[in-house]
N, C-alpha and C positions, 0 to 999 in steps of 0.2 A: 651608276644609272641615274639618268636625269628626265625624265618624261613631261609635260604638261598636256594635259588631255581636259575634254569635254566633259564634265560632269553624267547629262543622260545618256551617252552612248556607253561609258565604263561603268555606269549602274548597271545598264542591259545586260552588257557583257556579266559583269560579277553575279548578277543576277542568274541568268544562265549558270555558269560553274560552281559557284557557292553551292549549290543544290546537290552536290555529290559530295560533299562533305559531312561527316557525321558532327554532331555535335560533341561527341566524345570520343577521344581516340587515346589509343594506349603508344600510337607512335606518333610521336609530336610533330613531326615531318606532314601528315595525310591531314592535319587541321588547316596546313594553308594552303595559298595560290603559289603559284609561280608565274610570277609578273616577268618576263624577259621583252624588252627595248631593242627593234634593230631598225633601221631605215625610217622608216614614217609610220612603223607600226608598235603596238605594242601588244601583244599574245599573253593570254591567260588561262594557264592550265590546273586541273584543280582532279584530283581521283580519291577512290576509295580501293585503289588497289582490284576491283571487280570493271570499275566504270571509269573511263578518263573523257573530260570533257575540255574541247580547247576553244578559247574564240580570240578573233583576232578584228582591232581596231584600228583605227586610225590615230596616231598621237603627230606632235609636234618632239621629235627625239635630242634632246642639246646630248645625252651621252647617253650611247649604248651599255646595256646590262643586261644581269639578271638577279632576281633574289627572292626571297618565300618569305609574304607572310602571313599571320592570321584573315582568314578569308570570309568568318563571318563576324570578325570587328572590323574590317577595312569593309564589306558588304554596308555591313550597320553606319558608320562613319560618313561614307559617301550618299548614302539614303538621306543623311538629316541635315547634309549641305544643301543651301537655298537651290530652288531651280535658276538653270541660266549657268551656276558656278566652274570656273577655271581651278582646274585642280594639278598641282605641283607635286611629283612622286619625285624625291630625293635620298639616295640611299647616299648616307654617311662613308667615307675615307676606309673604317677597318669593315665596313659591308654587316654589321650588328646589329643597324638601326636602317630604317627606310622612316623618313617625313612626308607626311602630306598635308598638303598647305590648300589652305581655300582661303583668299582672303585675309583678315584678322584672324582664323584658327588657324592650330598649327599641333598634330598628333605625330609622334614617334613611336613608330612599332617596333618590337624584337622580332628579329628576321632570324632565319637559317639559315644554309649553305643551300645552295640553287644545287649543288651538284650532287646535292644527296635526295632528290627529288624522284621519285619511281619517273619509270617511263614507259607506261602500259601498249604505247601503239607503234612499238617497233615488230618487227614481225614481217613475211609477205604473204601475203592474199590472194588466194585463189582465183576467186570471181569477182568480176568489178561488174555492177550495170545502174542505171537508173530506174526509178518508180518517180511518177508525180506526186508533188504533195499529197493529193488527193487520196491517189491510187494506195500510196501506204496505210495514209487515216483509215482508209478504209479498211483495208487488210486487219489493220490492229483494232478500231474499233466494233467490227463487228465478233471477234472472237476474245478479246481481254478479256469479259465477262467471266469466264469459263475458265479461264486458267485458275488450277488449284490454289491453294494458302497453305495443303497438307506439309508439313515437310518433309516426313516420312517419305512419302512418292515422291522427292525431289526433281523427277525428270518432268514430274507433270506442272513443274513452277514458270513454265514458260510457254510461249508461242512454237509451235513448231515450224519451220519455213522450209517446204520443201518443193523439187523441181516434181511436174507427174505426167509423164515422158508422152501420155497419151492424153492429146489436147496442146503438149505443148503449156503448160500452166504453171504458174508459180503461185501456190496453194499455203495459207494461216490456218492451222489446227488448234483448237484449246480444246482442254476439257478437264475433269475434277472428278471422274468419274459418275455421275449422276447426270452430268449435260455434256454434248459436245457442241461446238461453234468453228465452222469451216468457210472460208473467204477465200476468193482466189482472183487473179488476174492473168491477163495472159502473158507468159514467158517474155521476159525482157533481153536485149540483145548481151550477152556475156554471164547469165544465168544460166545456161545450158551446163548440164553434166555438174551443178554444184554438189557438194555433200549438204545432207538435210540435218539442219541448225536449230537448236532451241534457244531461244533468246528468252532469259530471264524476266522475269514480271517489274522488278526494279528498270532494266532497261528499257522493257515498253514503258513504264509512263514516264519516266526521263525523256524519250526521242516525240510521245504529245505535246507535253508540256513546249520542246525546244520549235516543233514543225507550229508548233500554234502559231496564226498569223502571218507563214509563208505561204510563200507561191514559187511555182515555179517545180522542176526539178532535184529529187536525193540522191545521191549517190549513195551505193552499198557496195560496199567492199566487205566480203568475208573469206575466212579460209575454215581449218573444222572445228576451232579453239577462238576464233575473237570474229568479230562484227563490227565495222565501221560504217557509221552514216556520216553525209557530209553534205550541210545545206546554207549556203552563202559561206559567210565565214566563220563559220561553225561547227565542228567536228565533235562525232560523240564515237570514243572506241570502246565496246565492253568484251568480259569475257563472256562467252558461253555456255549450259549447261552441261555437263561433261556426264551424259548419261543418252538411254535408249528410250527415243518414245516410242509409246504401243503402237499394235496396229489396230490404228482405227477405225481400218474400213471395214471391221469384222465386225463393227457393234452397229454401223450402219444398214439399217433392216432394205430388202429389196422387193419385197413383196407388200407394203403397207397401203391395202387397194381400198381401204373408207375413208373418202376424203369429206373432210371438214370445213368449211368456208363460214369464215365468222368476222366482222366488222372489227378491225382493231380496236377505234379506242374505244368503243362499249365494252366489247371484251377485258381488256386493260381496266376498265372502269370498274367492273362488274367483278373482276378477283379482288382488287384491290379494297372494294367494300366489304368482300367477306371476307375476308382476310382476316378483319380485323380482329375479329372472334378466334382465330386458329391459335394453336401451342407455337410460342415464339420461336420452340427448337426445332418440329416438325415442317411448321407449316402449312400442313396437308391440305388442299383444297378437293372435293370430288366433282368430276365433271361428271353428269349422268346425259348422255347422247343421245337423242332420238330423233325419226325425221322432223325437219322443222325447227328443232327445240334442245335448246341447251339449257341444263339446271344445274348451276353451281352451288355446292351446300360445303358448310363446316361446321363440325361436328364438335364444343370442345369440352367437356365435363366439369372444366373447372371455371368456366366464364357465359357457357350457354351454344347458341345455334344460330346458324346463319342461313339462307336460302335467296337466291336470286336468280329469275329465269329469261332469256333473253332469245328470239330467233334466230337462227340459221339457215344457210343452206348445207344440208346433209339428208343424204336418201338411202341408208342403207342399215341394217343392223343396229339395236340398239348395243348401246357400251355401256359401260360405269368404270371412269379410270380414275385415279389419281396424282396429283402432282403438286409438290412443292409451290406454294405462289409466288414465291419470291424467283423460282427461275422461270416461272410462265411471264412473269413483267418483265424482267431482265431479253429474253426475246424478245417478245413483242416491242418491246422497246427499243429493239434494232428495225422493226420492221417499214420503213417509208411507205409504203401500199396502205391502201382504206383497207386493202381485208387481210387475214393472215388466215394460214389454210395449214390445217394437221392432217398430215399422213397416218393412220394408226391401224393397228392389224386384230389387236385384242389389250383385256386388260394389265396383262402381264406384260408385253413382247414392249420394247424402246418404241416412241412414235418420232415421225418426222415432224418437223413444222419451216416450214417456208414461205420469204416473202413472195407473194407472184409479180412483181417490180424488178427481182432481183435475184435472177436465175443463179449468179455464181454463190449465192450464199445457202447455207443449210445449216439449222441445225437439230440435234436430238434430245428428247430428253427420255430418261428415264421412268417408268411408272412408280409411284409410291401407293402401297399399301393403307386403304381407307375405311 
């Protein structure tokens, strides 16, 4: 293999795939790229045996190959070469050594066999269809939040994507049990009749990171076992959660008739000051509800008290709930609308909260104890 390639477009590129390589691996195979050379291109594949991500460039090819090497010192290497630089990929006679030449420098990697390289994204696919840039960011960032860290629930470590036959919708589930966060868009063409897929929490922020900065249309290809995006020339293949998520439209309340209508960022403003006072691990903030008037208090024994009261619209029943602050920001923080409006039934029962901007999205939280 003989390649000479552009310095910024093979930093992109390795930039992109380095990022699924662990820094430590007990198979010395899964630390590098696999650089392969054919036509005018040269492809770069890099996995963790979970995630395979490939991108493909543009080179000048004097000889076709292929060979593996260290991905985040050829990553590192091409980083500290001047901008502008013409960079020379030469793999040696017995295929042990790969050179990269810029210029006056000149590095020799220890390479390994290209054909001992996994290959995560052989397989066939169920469903193929597209989402706009857009429409996915959205999907995944209105619900990430929510996906669990537990690992014990392992099913709950990811996005749930399912079809829901009524509506016609291709609907994003998270939750942690304490919050849920649900986004949906409407059915795309080759999405009908798919199996419902959990995509791991490593894969959502692998496929922000890559969508960052595109336009245009993804492609998704899944079947019940792997997930492929594919946007320019860029491919991300993972596995998938191989477990059962809940059903969660059982913890979604249908009857939660006192609605709440509060100015975002004051609200957002107004937990976050008291906050400050609360137990790092609870959290607890208590909202005490009345017409007209919302009074946030923290209560913490070991640091003192907090109290701040701000107007509403709400004409019904007084309340006193509680809830975590850090997941009341975490919403509200999705909410694009001046107001965001709680659905709530009582102090116990889950309340809704909704943006009114943004009918497809919902999400729940749970009451805490104050």
């Amino acid at each position: 293999m003989r390649v000479t390639i552009e310095r910024t477009s093979f930093l992109k590129a390795l930039n992109h795939v380095q990022s699924v390589v662990e820094r430590r691996n007990t198979i010395p195979i899964l630390s590098n790229v696999l650089l392969k050379a054919t036509g005018a291109h040269l492809r770069l594949t890099a996995t963790d045996l979970d995630i395979e991500i490939v991108e493909t460039v543009g080179a000048d090819v004097a000889r076709e190959g292929a060979a593996t090497v260290p991905a985040h010192m050829l990553y590192d290497i091409v980083r500290k070469l001047p901008e502008g630089a013409q960079l020379e990929l030469d793999q040696a006679g017995d295929g042990n050594r790969v050179s990269v030449i810029a210029g006056k420098s000149r590095f020799a990697l220890q390479a390994l066999p290209p054909e001992d390289f996994p290959d995560l994204a052989s397989g066939d696919m169920t469903n193929t269809f597209s989402l706009s840039v857009d429409e996915l960011k959205g999907l995944i960032e209105k619900t990430r939040f929510a996906i669990s860290t537990e690992e014990t629930r392992y099913y709950l470590n990811g996005i749930y994507l399912h079809e829901v036959k009524a509506g016609d919708l291709l609907r994003a589930v998270a939750t942690d049990g304490h919050r849920l966060a649900q986004a949906q868009v409407s059915l795309p063409s080759g999405a009908k009749s798919m199996p419902g897929i959990i995509v791991p929490r490593k894969t959502v922020l692998d496929v922000v990171k890559l969508i960052e900065g595109e336009e245009g249309e993804v492609e998704i290809a899944l079947s019940s076992s792997k997930i492929r995006f594919s946007v320019g020339q860029l491919v991300l293949t993972s596995k998938l959660i191989d477990g059962t998520f809940p059903d969660y439209e059982r913890v979604i309340p249908r009857n939660n008739d006192k609605v709440l209508d509060v100015d975002t960022r004051a609200f957002s403003a107004a937990v976050d000051r008291v906050s400050t006072i609360s137990n790092e691990k609870g959290r607890a903030v208590k909202l005490n509800i009345a017409p007209g008037r919302l009074t946030l208090t923290v209560n913490n024994p070991d640091s003192g008290s907090a109290e701040e009261e701000m107007p509403v619209d709400y004409s019904h029943d007084p309340i006193d709930i509680g809830f975590n602050a850090r997941y009341l920001l975490d919403v509200a923080g999705q909410v694009k609308s001046d107001h965001i409006t709680f659905h709530l039934a009582d102090a116990g029962s889950p309340t809704i909260v909704r943006d009114p901007s943004d009918e497809q999205a919902l999400y729940v939280l749970m009451p805490m104890r104050v």
